[in-house]
N, C-alpha and C positions, 0 to 999 in steps of 0.2 A: 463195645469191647470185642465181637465179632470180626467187626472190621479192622481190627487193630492187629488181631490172630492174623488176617489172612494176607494186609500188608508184611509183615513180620517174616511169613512164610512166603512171599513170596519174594522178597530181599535175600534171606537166609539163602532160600534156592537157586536165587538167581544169579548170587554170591560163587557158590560152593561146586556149582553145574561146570563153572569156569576151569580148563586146562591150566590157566596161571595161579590159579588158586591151590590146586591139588599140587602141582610141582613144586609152586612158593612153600607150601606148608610141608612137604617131605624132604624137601630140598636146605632150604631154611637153616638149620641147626649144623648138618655137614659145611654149608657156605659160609657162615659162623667160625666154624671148626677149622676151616683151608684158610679164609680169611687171616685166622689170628697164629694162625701157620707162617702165611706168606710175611706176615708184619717181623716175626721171628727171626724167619730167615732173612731177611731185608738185613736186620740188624747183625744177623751174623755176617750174611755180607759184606758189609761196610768194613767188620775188623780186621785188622793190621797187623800181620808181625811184621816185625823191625827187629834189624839188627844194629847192635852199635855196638862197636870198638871199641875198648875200656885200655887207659895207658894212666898205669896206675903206680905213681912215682912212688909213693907210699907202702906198697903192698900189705896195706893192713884189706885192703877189697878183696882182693885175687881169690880166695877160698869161702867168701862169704856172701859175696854178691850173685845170688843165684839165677840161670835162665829158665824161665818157662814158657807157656804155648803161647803166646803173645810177643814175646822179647827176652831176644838172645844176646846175651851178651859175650865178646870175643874177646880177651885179654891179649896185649899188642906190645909189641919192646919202645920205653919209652924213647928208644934212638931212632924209633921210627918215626914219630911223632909229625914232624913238619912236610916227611913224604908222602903221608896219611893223610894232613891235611889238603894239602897241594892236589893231591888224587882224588878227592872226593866230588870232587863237580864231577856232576855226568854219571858218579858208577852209581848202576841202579844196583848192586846187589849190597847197597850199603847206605843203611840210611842215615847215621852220624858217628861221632867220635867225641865218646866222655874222656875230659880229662881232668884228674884228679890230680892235686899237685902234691908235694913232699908234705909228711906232719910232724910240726918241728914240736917238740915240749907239748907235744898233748893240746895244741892249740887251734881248736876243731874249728873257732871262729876262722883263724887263717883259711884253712882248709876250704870254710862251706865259699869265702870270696874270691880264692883264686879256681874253683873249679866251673867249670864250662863244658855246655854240650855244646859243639859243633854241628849243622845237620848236612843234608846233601841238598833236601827240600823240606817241605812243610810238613811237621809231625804232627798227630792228633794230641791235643790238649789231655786224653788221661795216659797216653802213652809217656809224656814228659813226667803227669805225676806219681804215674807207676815208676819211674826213675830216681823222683828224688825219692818217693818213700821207699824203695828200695834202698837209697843211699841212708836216710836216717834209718832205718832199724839197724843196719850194720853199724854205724857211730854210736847210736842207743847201747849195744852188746857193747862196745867196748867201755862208756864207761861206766855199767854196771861191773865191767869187769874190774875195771881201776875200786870199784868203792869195795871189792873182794868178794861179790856174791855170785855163790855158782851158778850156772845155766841149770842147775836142777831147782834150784831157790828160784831162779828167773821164771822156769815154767809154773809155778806153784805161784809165786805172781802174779802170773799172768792167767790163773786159771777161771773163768768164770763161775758164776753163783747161778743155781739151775732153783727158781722156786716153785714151787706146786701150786696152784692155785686148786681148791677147791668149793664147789656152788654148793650153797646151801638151796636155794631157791629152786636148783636142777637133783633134787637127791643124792646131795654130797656127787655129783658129778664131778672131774675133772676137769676145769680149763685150761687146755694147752694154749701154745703160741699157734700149734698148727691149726686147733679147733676156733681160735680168731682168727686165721686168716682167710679159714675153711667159711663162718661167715660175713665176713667183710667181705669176700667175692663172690657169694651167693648174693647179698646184699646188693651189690653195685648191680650187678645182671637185672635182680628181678625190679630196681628202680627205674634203671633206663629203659628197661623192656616196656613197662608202664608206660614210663614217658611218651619213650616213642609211640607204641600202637595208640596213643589217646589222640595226639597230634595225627599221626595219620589215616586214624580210622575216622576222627572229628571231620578235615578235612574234608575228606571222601563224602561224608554228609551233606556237608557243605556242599560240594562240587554237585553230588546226587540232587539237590534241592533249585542249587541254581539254572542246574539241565535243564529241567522239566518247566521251570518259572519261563525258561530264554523259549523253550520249543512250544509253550502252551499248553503242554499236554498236560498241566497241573488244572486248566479251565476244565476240561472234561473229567478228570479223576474226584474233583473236589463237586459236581454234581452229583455225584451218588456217596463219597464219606465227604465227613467233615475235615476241616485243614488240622483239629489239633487229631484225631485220628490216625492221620496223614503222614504227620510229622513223629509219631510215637513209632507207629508202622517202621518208616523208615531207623530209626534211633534203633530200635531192638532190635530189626533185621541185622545191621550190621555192625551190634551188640553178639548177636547171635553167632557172626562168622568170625569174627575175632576168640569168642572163645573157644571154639570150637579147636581151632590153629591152637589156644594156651593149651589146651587138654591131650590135645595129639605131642606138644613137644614136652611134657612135663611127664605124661606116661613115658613117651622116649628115653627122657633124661635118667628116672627113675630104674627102669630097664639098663639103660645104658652101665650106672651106677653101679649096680647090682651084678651084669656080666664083669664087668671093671675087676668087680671087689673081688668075685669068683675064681676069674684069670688071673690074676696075679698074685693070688694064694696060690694058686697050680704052681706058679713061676717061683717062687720064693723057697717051696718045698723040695723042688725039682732043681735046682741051679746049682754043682758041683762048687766046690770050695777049690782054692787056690789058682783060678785062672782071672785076671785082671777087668780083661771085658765082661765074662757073664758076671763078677763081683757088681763090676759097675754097672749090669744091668739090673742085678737083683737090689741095687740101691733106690735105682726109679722106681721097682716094683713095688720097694718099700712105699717108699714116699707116694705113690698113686695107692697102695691099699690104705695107707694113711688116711688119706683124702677121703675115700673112696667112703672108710668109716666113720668119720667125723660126719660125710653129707649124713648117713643112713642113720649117724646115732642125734640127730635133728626132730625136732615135733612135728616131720609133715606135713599130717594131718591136717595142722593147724596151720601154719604156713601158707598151705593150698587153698585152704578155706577163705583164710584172713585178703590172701593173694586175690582170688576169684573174687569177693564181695567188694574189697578199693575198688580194683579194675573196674567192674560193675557200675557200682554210681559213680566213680568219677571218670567213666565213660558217660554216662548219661551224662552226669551234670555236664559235664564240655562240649557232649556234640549237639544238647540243647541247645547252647549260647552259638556254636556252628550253624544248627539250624535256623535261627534266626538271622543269624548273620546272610546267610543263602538266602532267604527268605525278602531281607531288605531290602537287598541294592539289584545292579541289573548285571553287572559285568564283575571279572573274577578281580581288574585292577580296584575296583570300589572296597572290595574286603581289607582290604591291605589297612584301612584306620579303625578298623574294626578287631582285628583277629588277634592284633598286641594284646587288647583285653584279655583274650583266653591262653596268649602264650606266654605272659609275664609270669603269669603267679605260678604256671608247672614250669618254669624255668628258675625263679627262686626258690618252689619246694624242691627242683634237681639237687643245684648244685648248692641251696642249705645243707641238703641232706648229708655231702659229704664230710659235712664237719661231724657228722654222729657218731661217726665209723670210734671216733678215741672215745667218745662218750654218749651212748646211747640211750642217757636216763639226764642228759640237762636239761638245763631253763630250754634251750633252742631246739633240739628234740623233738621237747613237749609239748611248745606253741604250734611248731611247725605239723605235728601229725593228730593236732587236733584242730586247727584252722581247715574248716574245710576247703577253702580253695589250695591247700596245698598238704592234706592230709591221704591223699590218692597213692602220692610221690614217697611222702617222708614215713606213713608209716610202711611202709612196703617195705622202706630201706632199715627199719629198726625191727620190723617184726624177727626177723631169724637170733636177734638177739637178746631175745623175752622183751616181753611188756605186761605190763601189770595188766591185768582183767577190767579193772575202772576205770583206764584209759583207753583200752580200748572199746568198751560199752560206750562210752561220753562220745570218743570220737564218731563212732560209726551213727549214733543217734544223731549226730550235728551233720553228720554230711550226708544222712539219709531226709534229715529238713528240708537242709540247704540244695539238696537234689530236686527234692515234690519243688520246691520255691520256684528255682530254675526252669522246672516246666515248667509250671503256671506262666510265669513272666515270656519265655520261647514261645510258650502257644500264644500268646497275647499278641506278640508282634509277628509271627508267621498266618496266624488268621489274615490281618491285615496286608503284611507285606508281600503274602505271596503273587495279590491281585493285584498290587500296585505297577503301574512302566512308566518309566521315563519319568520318575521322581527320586531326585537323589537323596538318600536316607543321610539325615543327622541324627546324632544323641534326643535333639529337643521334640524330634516327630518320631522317634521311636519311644521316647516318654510320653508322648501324645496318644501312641499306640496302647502302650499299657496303660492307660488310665481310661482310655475308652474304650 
């Protein structure tokens, strides 16, 4: 057990000692942050305003067809019509010309076949559907007009129904929309964040294990500990530095949260009335104190806990199966019929998991975050939206078995395999391993 302390500590340190380690881990959550900035902006990049020409025989459009920050529209004399078209190659400050033709007796069918956008070039696909639905709502208005119902009747129509939900299970809490969206995207984070560090911290095991196998220096380490020692040593060390990196960004986030909520209660109290921009900025404000309170009004506590103890063993359990895998073969291309084994099943507890988000308490759910080869992923991604206490006890029992199991089985074939060269590991002599 001694030995196992000192390997452990001296991974952890040999870990954390590292320049890329301390900047990856401070750095980390802002490159995150700029990251899903840039992807933002990307998108806003791409969009388009367009203008088009509107020659509207009918003039039932002219006052109703409105431009906004996307697409303008310019109404034009139909006697212009065939000059307009003729001119339109080549003029870049003009990207088509709708034409709308005559409506004879209310006969909207006429209407939608004889109209045509013209373009100059190639329009984006929701630019054109922003057009027609622009054009049906204005046809819509009118023949609600024709059936004689006023545009006050219309808006009372069209008013939606706002229901309240409230949790019994949460102390008659309220559930909003924005409090599910609040964790659905806490959700998706802490499952992929999972995912990934399990794959790349396993990995890493892996890689650490086959170093030492290729350089020897596993022959001299394993005279004074034993290999399953060896192999526990390394697993926890870099056990140890991965949580270490969860605890620095989860107090961050928490902090982060909390100035958030702080700020923009300043902002909100502080923001004069009647000027357009600070309205619109005290609207974000809103919507980020929103936010800000849905995370804090969350079980944390528990969240954190539930988070840190999956991570935990279903880091072990996997970077066991890594270690072995290190342990077997002799080169990094040998792992490659190996390592599907351990990335299949956190790749169908991932993207199972997304079907939870509508339903968090189904049949699929419930297999998926109590199967321990994929209870790591999937309860991660249900915890922030309760789970019953008996599923969670069963699970964490099953994937605390299935974890001790996992070792036993990793040490069995890392005893053996770490002293084996130049014999290529199959399934049948790795079951040879274990049995002997």
């Amino acid at each position: 057990m001694n030995n196992i302390f000192l390997i452990t500590k001296r991974e952890f340190l040999t870990q954390v000692k590292k320049k890329s380690f301390i900047i990856l881990t401070l750095l980390a959550p802002v490159m995150i942050i700029a990251f899903g900035a840039v992807i933002g902006l990307m998108f806003k990049a791409n969009e388009s305003h367009s203008i088009i020409e509107v020659v509207d025989k009918s003039g039932l459009f002219k006052n109703q067809l409105k431009s906004n920050d996307k697409l303008n529209y310019v109404f034009v004399s139909a006697a212009d019509e065939k000059s307009k078209i003729n001119n339109l190659k080549g003029n870049e400050s003009l990207d088509g010309i709708l034409i709308l033709p005559e409506l004879s007796g209310q006969n909207y069918d006429d209407l939608e076949k004889n109209s045509r956008l013209v373009i100059n070039s190639k329009i984006g696909f929701d630019t054109k559907q922003r057009i027609i639905s622009d054009i049906t709502n204005v046809i819509k208005k009118e023949k609600i007009k024709q059936l004689g119902i006023a545009e006050t009747q219309l808006d009372n129509l069209d008013k939606g129904f706002t229901l309240k939900t409230i949790n019994v299970s949460e102390n008659n809490k309220e559930d909003s929309d924005l409090s599910f969206g609040v964790k659905t995207g806490l959700s998706l984070v802490l499952m992929y964040v999972t995912f990934m560090f399990i794959l790349i911290y396993g990995v890493r095991v892996m890689r650490s294990v086959l170093e030492e196998k290729n350089n020897r220096v596993v022959e001299i380490i394993i005279s004074s500990v034993k290999p399953f020692e060896l192999m526990m040593g390394k697993i926890l060390g870099v056990t140890m530095v991965a949580l270490t990196q969860f605890i620095i960004w989860i107090t961050m986030s928490v902090i982060g949260a909390l100035v958030l909520n702080t700020g923009f209660n300043s902002i909100q109290k502080n923001v004069p009335g009647g000027n357009e921009e600070m309205m619109s900025k005290l609207d974000i404000a809103q919507i980020a104190t929103q936010v800000s309170h849905s995370l804090l009004e969350l079980n944390f506590p528990l969240i954190i806990g539930v988070f840190i103890i999956y991570f935990l063993l279903g880091y072990i359990f996997y970077s066991s199966i890594y270690a072995a895998i290190g342990s077997a073969v002799d080169n990094e291309t040998e792992t490659q019929q190996f390592t599907l084994f351990a990335i299949l099943p956190l790749t169908l507890g991932m993207y199972g998991s997304f079907s939870l988000m509508n339903n968090p308490d189904g049949p699929l759910g419930f297999w998926l975050s109590i199967i321990p080869f994929t209870s790591p992923v999937a309860m991660i991604a249900r915890i922030p939206f309760g789970v019953p206490i008996w599923q969670l006890a069963l699970s964490i029992v099953l994937l605390l078995g299935t974890t001790v199991f996992m070792i036993f089985l990793a040490g069995k074939i890392y005893r053996v395999g770490i002293l084996m060269y130049g014999n290529k590991a199959t399934l049948k002599e790795l079951w040879k391993w274990v049995r002997g």
